[in-house]
N, C-alpha and C positions, 0 to 999 in steps of 0.2 A: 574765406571759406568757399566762395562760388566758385572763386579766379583756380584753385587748387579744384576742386569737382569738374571745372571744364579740361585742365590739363589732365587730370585722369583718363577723361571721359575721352581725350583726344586721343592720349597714346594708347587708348583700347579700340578705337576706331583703329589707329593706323598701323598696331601690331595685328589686329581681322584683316586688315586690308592687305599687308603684306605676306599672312600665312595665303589667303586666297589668291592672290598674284605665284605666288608660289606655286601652290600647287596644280594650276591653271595653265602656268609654263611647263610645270613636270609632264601634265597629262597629252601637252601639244608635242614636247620635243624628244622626252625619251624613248618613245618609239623609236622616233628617227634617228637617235643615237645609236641603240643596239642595230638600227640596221647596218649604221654606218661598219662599226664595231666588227661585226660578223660578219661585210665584206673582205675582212682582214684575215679571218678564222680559218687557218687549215684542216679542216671539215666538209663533205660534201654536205650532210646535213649540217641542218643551223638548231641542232637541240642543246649542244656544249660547246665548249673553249677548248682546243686543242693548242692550238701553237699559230704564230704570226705571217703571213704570207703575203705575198704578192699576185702569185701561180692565175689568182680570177681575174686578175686588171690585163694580166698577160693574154690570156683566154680572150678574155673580150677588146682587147685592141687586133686581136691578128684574127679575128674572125670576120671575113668580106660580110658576109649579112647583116652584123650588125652594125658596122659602121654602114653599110649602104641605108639600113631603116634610118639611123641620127642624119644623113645626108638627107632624105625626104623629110624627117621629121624638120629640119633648121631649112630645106627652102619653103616649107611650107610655112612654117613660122614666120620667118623672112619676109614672104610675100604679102602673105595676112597683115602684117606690123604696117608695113608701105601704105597698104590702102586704108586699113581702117586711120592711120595720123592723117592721111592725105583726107579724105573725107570726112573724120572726125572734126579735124578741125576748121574745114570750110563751112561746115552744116553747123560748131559753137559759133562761129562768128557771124553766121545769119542771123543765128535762132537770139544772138544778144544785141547783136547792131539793129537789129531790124526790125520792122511791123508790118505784119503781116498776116492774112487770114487765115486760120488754124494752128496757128503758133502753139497754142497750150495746147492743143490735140499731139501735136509732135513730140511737146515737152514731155506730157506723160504718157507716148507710147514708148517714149527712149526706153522705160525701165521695164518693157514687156519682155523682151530679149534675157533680160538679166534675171527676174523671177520666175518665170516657168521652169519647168524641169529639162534639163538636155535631151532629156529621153524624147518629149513633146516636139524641141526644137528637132532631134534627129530626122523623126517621123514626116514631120511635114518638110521638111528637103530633100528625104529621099522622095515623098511624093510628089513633089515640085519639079525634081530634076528629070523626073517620068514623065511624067507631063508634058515640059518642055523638050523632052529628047534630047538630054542634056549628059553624054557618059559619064560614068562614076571613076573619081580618079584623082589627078592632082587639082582642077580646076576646080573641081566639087567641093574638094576640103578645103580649098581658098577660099570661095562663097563663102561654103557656112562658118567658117576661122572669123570672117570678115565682119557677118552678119552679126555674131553676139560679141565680138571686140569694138564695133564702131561706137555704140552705146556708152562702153566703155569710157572711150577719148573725149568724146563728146560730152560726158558731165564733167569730166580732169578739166576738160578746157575750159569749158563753163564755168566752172569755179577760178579759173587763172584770169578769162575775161574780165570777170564780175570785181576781181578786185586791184585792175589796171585804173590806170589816171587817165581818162579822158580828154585833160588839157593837150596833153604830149601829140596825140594824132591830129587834132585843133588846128595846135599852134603849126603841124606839117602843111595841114590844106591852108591855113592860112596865109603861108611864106611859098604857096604857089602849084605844092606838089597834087598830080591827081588822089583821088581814092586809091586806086590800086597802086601808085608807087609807096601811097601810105602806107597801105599795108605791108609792103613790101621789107619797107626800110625802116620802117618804126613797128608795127602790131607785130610783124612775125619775129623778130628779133626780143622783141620780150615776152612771145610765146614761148620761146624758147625749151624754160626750166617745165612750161606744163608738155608741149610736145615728148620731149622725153621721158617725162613720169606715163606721158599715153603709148609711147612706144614700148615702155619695160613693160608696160600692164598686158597689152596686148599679143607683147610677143610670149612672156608667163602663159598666157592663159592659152594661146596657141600651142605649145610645145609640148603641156602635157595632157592635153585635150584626147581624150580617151573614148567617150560615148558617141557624137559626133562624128569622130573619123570613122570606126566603128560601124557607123550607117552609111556613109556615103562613100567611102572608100574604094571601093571595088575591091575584085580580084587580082590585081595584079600593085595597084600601089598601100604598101601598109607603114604606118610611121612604128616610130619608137613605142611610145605608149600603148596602142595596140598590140607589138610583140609584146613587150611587158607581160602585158592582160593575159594573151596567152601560155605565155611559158608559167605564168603562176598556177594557171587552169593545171598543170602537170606538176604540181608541188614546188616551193620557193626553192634555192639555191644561192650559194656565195654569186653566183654569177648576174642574178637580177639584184643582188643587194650590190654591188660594184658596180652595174649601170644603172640604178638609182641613186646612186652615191654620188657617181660621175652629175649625172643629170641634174642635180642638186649643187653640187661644188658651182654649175653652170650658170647656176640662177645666182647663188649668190655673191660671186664676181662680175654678172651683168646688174646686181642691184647695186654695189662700191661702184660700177665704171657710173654706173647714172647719178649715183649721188655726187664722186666728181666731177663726173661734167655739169653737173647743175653747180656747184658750188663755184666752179673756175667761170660758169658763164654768166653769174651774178656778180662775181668780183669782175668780170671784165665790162660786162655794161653800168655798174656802178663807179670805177673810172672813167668809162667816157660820160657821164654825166657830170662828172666834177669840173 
């Protein structure tokens, strides 16, 4: 009688759990679908379903300006990604290899960058850049790209350090090699699969980085996301749902490119272990 009351009691947990997973994905993704949906919509407004087109993909590929914003928006993104792995992951492998005085003060300013508001971050780097007499522009939105994605890298690696084997770099300085060729040819090579999970993150969070650019940007360089903002300010159109669409189709073929390259670089360092 129990063993039967716990099986009830199970598939009523896990039929709640399923209806709330449900409804959980509907509220995150359906948006996103009719936006997709009504990219397609030969319609200038987006109130009904007229008929199937192409006519907005067309539009916004043969228009110079916005391909010129997606050209700023991806080498800023670009740039950003570069530094914050490169630094990211120099500053995980202090902050686990090492000891040293204020280590836990670093540990937990990592996550100040990540909970304040953008709005707070924007503020104090446009005041920062004043300050230092620093113009507003593409190096600007580099900095602060840089500044709330290194944070980022830095806990991905953190977590990839934390559950690496020890013996493996050991047994390198032990058969002769220095520290740095260690790392070289054994830690960064099994950095590998978290390097890339800090790259996609950072270049995501780069690309559609909107409030930030926003402040620091200047007058004369504006990424993608920024147009966006604007053109919404004068009522949505198939043509921001098409380059959101675009923007998104982006992300999630750089999320498969990372998943296989992590997967083909764990089959390939687990042969050469064998």
């Amino acid at each position: 009688m129990i063993s039967v009351k716990r099986k009830v009691k199970r598939k009523a947990i896990n039929a709640a759990g399923s209806v709330y997973a449900f409804f959980l994905y509907a509220f995150i993704y359906i948006p996103i679908i009719v936006m997709v949906v009504f990219s397609f919509n030969d319609q200038k407004k987006n109130y009904y379903w007229v008929g199937f087109t192409l006519k907005w993909y067309q539009k916004l590929f043969t228009n110079s300006s916005f391909l010129q914003f997606l050209e700023n928006s991806l080498y800023i993104a670009i740039s950003a990604t570069i530094i914050s792995v490169v630094i990211g992951t120099i500053g995980a492998v202090g902050l686990v290899r090492f000891e040293f005085k204020l280590k836990k003060v670093i540990n937990n300013s990592l996550y100040i960058p990540i909970v304040i508001p953008e709005v707070v971050m924007g503020i104090s780097l446009l005041m920062l850049y004043e300050s230092i007499r620093l113009p507003l522009g593409f190096a600007a939105i580099i900095i602060g790209h840089s500044t709330f994605c290194i944070p980022f890298v830095v806990i991905i690696m953190r977590g990839r350090l934390a559950g690496m084997d020890l013996s493996v770099e050991e047994a390198s300085m032990d058969l002769g090699a220095t520290r740095f060729v260690t790392f070289f040819r054994v830690t960064l090579p099994m950095l590998v699969p978290g390097i890339l999970s800090g790259a996609f993150m950072s270049f995501t969070l780069s690309i559609d980085d909107v409030i930030i650019s926003n402040f620091v940007s200047g007058p004369t360089t504006t990424t993608l996301p920024v147009k966006i903002l604007s053109m919404v300010k004068m009522g949505l159109s198939p043509e921001i749902n098409a380059l959101t669409t675009v923007m998104i189709a982006v992300i999630i073929i750089g999320m498969l490119l990372n998943v296989l390259a992590q997967n083909l670089w764990r089959r390939r360092i687990s042969a050469t272990h064998k």
